[in-house]
GUKE-233717 format. One record per residue: residue number from 1; x, y, z of N, C-alpha, C in turn. Coordinates in Angstrom, 1 decimal. Example, Ala and Ser with C-alpha at 12.3 -4.5 7.8 and 13.67 -1.06 7.14 Angstrom:
<atoms>
<1 <13.2 -5.7 7.8> <12.3 -4.5 7.8> <13.2 -3.3 7.8>>
<2 <12.8 -2.2 7.1> <13.7 -1.1 7.1> <12.9 0.0 7.9>>
</atoms>
This chain:
<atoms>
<1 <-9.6 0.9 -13.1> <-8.2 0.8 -12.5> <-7.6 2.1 -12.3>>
<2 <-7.7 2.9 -13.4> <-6.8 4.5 -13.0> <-7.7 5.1 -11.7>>
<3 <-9.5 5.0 -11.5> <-9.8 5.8 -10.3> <-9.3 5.1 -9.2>>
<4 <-9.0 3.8 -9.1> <-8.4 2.9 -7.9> <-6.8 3.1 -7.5>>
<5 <-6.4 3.3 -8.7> <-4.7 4.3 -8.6> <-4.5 5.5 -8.0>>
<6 <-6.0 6.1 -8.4> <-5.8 7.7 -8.0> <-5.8 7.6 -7.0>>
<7 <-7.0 6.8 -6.0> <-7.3 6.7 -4.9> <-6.2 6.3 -3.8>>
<8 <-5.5 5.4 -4.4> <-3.8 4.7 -3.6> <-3.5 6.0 -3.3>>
<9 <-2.9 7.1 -4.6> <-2.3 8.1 -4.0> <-2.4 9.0 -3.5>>
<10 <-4.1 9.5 -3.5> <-4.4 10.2 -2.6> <-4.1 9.9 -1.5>>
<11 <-4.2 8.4 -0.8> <-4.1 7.9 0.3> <-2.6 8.3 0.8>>
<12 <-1.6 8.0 0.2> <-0.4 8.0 0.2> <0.2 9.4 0.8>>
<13 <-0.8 10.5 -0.1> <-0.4 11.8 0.5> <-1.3 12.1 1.6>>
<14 <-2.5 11.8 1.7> <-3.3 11.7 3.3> <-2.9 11.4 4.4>>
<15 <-2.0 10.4 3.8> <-1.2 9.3 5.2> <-0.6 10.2 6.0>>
<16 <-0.1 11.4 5.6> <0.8 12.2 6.7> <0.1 13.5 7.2>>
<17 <-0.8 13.7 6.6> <-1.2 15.1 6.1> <-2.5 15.2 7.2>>
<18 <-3.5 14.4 6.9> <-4.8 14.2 7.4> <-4.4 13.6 8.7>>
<19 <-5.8 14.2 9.6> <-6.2 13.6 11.0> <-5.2 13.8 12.1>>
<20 <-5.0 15.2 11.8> <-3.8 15.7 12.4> <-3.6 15.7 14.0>>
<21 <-3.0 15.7 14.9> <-3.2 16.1 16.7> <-2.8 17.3 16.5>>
<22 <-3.8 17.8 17.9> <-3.4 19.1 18.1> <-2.1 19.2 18.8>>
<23 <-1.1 20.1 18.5> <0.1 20.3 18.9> <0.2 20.6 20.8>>
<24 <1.2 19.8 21.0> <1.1 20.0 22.3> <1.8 21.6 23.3>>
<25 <0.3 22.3 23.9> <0.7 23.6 24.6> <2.1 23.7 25.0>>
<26 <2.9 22.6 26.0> <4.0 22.7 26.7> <5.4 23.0 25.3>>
<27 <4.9 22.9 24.2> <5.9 22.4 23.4> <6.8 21.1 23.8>>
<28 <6.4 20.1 24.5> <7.4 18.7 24.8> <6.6 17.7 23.6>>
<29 <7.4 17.1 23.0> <7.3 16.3 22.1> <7.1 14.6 22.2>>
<30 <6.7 13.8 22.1> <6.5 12.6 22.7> <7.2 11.5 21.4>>
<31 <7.7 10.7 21.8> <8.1 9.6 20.9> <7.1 8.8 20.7>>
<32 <6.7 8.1 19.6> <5.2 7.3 18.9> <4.4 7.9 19.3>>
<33 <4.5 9.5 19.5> <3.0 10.5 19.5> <3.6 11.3 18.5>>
<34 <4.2 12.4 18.5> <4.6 13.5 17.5> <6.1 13.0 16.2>>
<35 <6.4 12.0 16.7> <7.3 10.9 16.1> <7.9 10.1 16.2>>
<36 <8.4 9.3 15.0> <8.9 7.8 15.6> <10.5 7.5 15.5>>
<37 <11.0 6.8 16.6> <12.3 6.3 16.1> <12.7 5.1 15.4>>
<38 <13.1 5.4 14.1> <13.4 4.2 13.6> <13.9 2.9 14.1>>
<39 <13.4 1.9 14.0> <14.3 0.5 14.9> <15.7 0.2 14.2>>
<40 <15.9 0.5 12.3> <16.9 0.6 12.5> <17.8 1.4 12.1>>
<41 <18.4 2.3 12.1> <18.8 3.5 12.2> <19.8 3.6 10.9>>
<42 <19.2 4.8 9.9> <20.1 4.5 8.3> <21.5 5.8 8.9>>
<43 <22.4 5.3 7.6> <23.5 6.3 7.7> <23.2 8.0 8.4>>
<44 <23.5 8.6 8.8> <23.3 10.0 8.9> <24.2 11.1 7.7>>
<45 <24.6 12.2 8.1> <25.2 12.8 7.1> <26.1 13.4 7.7>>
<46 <26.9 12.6 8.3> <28.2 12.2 8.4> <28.3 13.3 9.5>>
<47 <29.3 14.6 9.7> <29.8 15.6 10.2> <28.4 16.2 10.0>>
<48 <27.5 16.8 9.7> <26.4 17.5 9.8> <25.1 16.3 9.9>>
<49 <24.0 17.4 10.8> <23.1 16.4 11.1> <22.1 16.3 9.6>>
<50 <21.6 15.4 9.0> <21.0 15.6 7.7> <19.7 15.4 8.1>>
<51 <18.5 16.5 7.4> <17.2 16.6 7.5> <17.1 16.3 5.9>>
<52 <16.1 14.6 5.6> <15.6 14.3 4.7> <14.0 14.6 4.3>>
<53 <13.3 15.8 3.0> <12.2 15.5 3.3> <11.9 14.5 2.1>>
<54 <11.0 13.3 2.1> <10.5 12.8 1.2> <8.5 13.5 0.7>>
<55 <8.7 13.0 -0.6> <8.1 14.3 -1.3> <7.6 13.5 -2.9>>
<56 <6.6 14.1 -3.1> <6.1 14.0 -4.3> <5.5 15.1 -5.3>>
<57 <5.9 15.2 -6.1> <5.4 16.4 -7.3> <3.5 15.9 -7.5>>
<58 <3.2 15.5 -7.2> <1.7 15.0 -7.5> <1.1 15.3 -6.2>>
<59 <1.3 15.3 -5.3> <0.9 15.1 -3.8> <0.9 16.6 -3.5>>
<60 <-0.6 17.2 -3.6> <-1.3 18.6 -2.9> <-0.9 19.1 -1.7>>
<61 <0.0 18.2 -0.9> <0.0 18.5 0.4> <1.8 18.5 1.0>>
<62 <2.3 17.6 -0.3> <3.3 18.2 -0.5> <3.7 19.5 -1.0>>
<63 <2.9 20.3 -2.4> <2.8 21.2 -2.3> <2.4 22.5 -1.7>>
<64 <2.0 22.5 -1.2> <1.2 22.9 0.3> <2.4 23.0 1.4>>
<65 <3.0 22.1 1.9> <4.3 21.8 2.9> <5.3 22.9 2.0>>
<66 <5.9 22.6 1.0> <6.8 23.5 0.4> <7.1 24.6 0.8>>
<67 <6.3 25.8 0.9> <6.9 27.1 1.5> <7.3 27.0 2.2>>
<68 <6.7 26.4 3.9> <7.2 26.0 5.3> <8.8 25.3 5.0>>
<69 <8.7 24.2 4.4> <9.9 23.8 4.4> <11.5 25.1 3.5>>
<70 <10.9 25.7 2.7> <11.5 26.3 2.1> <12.2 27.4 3.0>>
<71 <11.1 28.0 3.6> <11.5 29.3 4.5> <12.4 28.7 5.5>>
<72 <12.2 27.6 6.0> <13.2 26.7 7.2> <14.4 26.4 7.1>>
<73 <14.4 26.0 6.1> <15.8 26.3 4.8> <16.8 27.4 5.1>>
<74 <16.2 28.4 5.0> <16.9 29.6 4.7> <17.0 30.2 6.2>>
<75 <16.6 29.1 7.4> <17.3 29.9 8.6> <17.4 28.5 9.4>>
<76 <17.6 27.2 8.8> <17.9 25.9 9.4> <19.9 26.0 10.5>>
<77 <19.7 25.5 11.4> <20.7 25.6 12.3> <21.6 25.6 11.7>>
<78 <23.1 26.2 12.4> <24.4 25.6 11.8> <24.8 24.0 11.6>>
<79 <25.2 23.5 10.7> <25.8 22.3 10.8> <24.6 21.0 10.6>>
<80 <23.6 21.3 10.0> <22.2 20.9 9.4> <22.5 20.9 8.0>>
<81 <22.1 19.2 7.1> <22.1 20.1 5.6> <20.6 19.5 5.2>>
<82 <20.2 20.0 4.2> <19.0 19.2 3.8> <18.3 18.8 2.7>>
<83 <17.9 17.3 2.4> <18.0 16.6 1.8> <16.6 16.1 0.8>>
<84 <16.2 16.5 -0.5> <15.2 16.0 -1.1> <15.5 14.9 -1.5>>
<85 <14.4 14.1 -1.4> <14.2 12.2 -1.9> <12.8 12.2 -2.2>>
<86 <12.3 12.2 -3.7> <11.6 11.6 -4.0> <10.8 10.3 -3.9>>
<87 <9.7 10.1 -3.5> <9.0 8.7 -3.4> <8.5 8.4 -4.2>>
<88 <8.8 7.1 -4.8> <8.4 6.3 -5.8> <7.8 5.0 -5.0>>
<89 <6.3 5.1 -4.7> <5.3 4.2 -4.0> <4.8 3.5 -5.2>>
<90 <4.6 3.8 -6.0> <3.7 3.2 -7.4> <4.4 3.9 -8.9>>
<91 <4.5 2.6 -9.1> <4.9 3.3 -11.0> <4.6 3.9 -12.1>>
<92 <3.6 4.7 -11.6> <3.1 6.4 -11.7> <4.2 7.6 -11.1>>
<93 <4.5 7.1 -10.1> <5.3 8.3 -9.4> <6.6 8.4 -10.0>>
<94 <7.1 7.3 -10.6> <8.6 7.3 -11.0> <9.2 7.9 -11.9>>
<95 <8.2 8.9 -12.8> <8.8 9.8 -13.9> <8.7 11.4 -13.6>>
<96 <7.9 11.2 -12.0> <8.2 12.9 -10.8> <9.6 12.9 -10.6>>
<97 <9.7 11.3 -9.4> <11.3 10.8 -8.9> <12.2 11.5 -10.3>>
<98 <12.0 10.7 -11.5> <13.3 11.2 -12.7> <13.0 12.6 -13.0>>
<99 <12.2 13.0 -12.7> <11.8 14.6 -13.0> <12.9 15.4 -12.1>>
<100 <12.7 15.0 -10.9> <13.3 15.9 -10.2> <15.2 15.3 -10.1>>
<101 <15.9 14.4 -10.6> <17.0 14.0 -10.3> <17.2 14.5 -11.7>>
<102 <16.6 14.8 -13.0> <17.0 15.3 -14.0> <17.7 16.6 -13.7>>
<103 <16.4 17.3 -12.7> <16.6 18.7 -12.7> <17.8 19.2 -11.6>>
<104 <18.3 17.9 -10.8> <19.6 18.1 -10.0> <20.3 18.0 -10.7>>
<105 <20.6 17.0 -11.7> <21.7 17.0 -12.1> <22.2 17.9 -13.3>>
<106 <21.0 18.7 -13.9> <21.5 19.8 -14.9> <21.6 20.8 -13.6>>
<107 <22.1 21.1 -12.8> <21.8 21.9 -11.4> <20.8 23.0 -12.0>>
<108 <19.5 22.7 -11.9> <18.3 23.4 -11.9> <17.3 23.2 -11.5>>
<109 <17.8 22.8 -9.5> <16.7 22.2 -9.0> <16.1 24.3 -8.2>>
<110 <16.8 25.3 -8.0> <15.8 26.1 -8.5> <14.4 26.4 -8.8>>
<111 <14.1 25.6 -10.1> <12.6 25.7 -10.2> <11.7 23.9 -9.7>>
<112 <12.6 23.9 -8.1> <11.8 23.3 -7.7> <10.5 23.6 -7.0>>
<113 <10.5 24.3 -6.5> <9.4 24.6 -6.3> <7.8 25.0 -7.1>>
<114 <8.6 25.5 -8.1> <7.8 26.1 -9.5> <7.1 25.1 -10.1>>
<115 <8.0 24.0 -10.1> <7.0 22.7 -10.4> <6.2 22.1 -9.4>>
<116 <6.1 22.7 -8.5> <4.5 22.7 -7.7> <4.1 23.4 -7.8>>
<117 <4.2 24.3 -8.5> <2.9 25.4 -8.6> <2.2 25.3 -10.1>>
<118 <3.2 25.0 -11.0> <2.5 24.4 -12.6> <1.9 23.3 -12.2>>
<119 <1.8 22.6 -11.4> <0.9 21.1 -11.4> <-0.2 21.6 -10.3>>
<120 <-0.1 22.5 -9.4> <-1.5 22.6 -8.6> <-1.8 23.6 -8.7>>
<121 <-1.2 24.9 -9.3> <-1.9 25.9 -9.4> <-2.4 26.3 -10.9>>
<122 <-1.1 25.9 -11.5> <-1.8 26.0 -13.0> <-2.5 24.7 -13.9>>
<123 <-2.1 23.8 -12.8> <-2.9 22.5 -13.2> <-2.6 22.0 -14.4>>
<124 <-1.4 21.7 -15.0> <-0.3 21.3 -15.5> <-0.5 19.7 -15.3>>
<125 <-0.6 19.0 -17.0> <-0.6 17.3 -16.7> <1.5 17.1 -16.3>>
<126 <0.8 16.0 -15.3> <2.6 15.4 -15.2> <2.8 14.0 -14.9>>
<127 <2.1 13.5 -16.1> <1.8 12.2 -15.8> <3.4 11.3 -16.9>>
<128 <4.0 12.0 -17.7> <4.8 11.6 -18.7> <6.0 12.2 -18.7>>
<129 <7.0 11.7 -19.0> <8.1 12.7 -19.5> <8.2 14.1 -20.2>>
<130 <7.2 13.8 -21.1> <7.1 14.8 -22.0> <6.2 15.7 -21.4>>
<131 <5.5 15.8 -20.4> <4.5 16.5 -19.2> <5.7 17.2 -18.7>>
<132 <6.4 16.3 -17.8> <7.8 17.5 -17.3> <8.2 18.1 -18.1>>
<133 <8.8 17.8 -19.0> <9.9 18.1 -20.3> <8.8 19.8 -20.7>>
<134 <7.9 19.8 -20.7> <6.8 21.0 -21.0> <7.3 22.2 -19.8>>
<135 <6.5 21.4 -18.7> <6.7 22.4 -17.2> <7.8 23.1 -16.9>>
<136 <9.1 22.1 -17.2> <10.4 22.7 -16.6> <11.1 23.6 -18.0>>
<137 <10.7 23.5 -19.0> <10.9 24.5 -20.2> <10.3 25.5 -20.0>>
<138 <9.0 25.7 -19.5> <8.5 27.0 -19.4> <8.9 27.7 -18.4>>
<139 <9.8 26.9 -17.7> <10.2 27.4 -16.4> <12.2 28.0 -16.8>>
<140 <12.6 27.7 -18.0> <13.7 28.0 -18.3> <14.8 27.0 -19.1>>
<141 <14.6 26.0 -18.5> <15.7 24.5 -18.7> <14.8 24.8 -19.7>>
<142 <16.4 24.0 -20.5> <16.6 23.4 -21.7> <15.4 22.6 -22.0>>
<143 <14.7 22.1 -22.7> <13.9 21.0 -22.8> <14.4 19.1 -23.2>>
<144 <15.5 19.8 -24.2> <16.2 17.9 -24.6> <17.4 18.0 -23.7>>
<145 <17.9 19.0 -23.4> <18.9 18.4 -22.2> <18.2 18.0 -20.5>>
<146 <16.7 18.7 -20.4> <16.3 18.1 -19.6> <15.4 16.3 -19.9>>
<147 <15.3 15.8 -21.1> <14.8 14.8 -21.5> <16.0 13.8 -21.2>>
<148 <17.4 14.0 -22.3> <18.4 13.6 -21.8> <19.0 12.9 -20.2>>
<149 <18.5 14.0 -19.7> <18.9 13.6 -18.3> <17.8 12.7 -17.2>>
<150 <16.6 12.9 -17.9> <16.0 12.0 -17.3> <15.9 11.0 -17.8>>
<151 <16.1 10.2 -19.0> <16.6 8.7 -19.4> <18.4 8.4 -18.9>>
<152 <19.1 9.2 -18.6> <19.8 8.5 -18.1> <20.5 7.3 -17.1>>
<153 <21.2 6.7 -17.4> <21.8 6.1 -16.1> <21.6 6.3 -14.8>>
<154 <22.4 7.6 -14.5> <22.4 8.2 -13.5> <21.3 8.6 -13.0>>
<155 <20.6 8.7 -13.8> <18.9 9.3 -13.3> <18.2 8.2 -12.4>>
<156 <18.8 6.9 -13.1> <18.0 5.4 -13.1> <18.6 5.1 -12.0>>
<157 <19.2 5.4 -12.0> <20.5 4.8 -10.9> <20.0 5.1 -9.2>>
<158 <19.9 6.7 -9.1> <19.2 7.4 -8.6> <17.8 7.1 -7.5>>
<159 <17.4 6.8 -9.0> <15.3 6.2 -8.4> <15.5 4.8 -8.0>>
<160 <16.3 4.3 -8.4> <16.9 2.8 -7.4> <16.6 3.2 -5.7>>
<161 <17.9 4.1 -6.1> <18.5 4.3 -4.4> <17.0 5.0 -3.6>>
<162 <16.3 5.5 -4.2> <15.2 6.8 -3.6> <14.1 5.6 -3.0>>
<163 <14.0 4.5 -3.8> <13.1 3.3 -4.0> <13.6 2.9 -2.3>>
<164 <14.8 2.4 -2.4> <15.2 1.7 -1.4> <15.0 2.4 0.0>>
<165 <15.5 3.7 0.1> <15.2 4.2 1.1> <14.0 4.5 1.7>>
<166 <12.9 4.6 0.9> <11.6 4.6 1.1> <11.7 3.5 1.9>>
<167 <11.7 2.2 1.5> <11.7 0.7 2.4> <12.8 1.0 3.4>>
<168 <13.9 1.6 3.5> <14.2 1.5 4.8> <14.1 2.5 6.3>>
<169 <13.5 3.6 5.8> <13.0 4.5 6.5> <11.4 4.3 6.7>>
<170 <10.7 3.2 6.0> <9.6 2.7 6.5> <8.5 3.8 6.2>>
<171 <8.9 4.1 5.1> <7.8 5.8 4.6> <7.0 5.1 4.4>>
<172 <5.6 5.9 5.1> <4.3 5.4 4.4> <3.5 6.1 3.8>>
<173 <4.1 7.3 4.1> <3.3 8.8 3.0> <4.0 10.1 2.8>>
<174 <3.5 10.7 2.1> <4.2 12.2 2.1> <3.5 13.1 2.2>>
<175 <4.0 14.8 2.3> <5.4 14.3 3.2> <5.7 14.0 4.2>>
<176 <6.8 13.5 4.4> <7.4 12.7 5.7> <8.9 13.5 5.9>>
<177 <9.5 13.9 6.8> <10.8 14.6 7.2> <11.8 13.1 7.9>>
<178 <12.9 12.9 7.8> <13.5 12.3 8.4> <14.7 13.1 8.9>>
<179 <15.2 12.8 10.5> <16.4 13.3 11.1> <17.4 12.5 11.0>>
<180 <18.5 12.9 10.5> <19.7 11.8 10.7> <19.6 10.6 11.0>>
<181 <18.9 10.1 10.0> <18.4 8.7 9.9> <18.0 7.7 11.1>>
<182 <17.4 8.6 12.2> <16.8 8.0 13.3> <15.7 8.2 13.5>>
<183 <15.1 9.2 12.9> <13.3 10.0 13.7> <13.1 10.3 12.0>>
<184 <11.4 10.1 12.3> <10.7 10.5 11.2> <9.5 11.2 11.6>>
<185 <8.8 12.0 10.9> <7.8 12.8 11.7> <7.4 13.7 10.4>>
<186 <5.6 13.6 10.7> <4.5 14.3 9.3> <4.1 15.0 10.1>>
<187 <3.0 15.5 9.1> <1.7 16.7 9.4> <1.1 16.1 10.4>>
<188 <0.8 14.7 10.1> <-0.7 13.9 11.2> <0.2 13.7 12.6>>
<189 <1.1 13.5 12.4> <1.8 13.2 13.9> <1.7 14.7 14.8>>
<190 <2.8 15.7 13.3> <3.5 16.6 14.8> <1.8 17.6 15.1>>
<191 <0.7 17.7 14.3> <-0.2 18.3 14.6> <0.0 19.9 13.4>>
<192 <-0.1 19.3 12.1> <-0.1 20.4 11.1> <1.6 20.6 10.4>>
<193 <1.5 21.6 9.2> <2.4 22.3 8.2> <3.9 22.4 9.3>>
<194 <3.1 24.2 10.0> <4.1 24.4 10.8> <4.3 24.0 12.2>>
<195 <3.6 23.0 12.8> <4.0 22.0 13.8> <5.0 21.2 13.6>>
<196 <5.1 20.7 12.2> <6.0 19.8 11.8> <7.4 20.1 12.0>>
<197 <7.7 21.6 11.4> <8.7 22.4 12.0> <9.1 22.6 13.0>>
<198 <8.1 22.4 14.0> <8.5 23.0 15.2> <9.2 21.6 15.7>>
<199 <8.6 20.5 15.3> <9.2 18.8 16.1> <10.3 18.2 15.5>>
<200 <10.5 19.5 14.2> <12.1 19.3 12.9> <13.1 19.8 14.0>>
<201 <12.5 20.7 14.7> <13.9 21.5 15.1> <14.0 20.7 16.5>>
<202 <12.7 20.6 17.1> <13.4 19.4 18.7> <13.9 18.0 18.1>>
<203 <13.8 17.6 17.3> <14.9 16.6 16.7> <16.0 16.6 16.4>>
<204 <16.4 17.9 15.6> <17.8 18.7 15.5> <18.3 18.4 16.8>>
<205 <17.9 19.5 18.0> <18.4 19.7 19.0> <18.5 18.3 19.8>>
<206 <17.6 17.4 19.3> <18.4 16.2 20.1> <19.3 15.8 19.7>>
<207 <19.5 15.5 18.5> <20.5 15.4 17.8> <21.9 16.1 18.0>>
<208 <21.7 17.0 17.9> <22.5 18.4 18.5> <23.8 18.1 20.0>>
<209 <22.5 17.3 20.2> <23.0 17.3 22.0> <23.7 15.7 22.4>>
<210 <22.9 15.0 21.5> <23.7 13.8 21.6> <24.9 13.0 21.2>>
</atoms>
C-alpha cells in the first residue's frame, strides 16, 4: 500500500512537470495548449491581479520550481500579489498543507523555501508533525509554538479552504500557477521551469489589459 501511495504522488507532481512542449519560438501563447481557462471563474484578488502557486513540500519538482518562482517575486509587475496554497490531494499531504499555514501564521514563512531544501537536499523525513516540528527548528522557529500552531483551529480551518480550492480550480498536479482565478498553467503545458514564467506574465498582461 505505501509503494502504491508513493506512486499516486509521484504522479501528482509529474502531472505538471513531465512531458513538457517545447515553448513556442513566436512567444504567442495558445489557450488548451500552454494553458487553460477555467469554465468557472473563482474570486480574483480584488484591486490587484492575484497569482496563486499550488505547491507541495514533498514534490521534487516543486522544489525545483521554487527559485524561478521566487526570483519572479522579487521583480513581479505592479499591482500583482502572490499567493501560496498548499495541495492536499491525499492524506499524507495534509501535515506539509499544516506545515506551511503553521509557519504563516507565526509569520515565519521566510524559511519557506529552506524547507525545500531540508527535504530534498538534506533529505530530511516529513512525513509527521514532529518531522516538520525538527526541520523548521533547525531552521530557527520555535519548535512548540510551531507544534502549537499547527494543531490549531485556524491551521484546520485553513487546510479546509486549501482542500476546496484544489476542487475548484480543478488542480490535478503541482505545481500549477493560477491567474486571477481564470487561467491555470504548469511545466508540461507552458514547455518547462522558466517557460512557465514567461506564460505567468502573458496572463498578467491579459489580465492587465482587460
Amino acid at each position: 500500500m505505501r509503494q502504491i501511495l508513493f506512486g499516486i504522488a509521484t504522479f501528482l507532481c509529474l502531472a505538471t512537470s513531465a512531458w513538457a512542449l517545447d515553448p513556442p519560438a513566436s512567444g504567442k501563447y495558445a489557450e488548451g495548449v500552454h494553458y487553460n481557462r477555467l469554465a468557472s471563474p473563482q474570486p480574483g484578488g480584488g484591486e490587484e491581479i492575484e497569482v496563486i502557486e499550488f505547491f507541495w513540500y514533498g514534490c521534487p519538482h516543486c522544489a525545483d520550481f521554487d527559485p524561478f518562482i521566487q526570483s519572479w517575486k522579487k521583480s513581479k509587475p505592479e499591482g500583482v500579489k502572490f499567493t501560496l496554497v498548499p495541495a492536499v490531494f491525499m492524506p499524507e499531504w495534509e501535515v506539509g498543507a499544516k506545515a506551511f499555514y503553521a509557519l504563516q501564521m507565526l509569520d515565519a514563512l521566510e524559511v519557506h523555501s529552506r524547507v525545500f531544501d531540508q527535504i530534498h537536499k538534506e533529505r530530511k523525513p516529513h512525513q509527521t508533525a514532529e518531522h516538520y516540528a525538527e526541520i523548521v527548528a533547525g531552521l530557527g522557529v520555535d519548535k512548540q509554538k510551531f507544534l502549537d500552531a499547527l494543531k490549531s483551529f485556524v491551521v484546520d480551518a485553513k487546510v479546509r479552504r486549501a482542500r476546496q480550492m484544489i476542487r475548484d480550480y480543478r488542480i490535478m498536479g503541482v505545481p500549477t500557477l493560477a491567474v486571477n482565478g481564470k487561467y491555470t498553467t504548469s511545466a508540461s503545458m507552458a514547455g518547462g521551469n522558466q517557460a512557465m514564467l514567461r506564460v505567468l506574465d502573458h496572463l498578467v498582461a491579459l489580465e492587465k489589459a482587460s
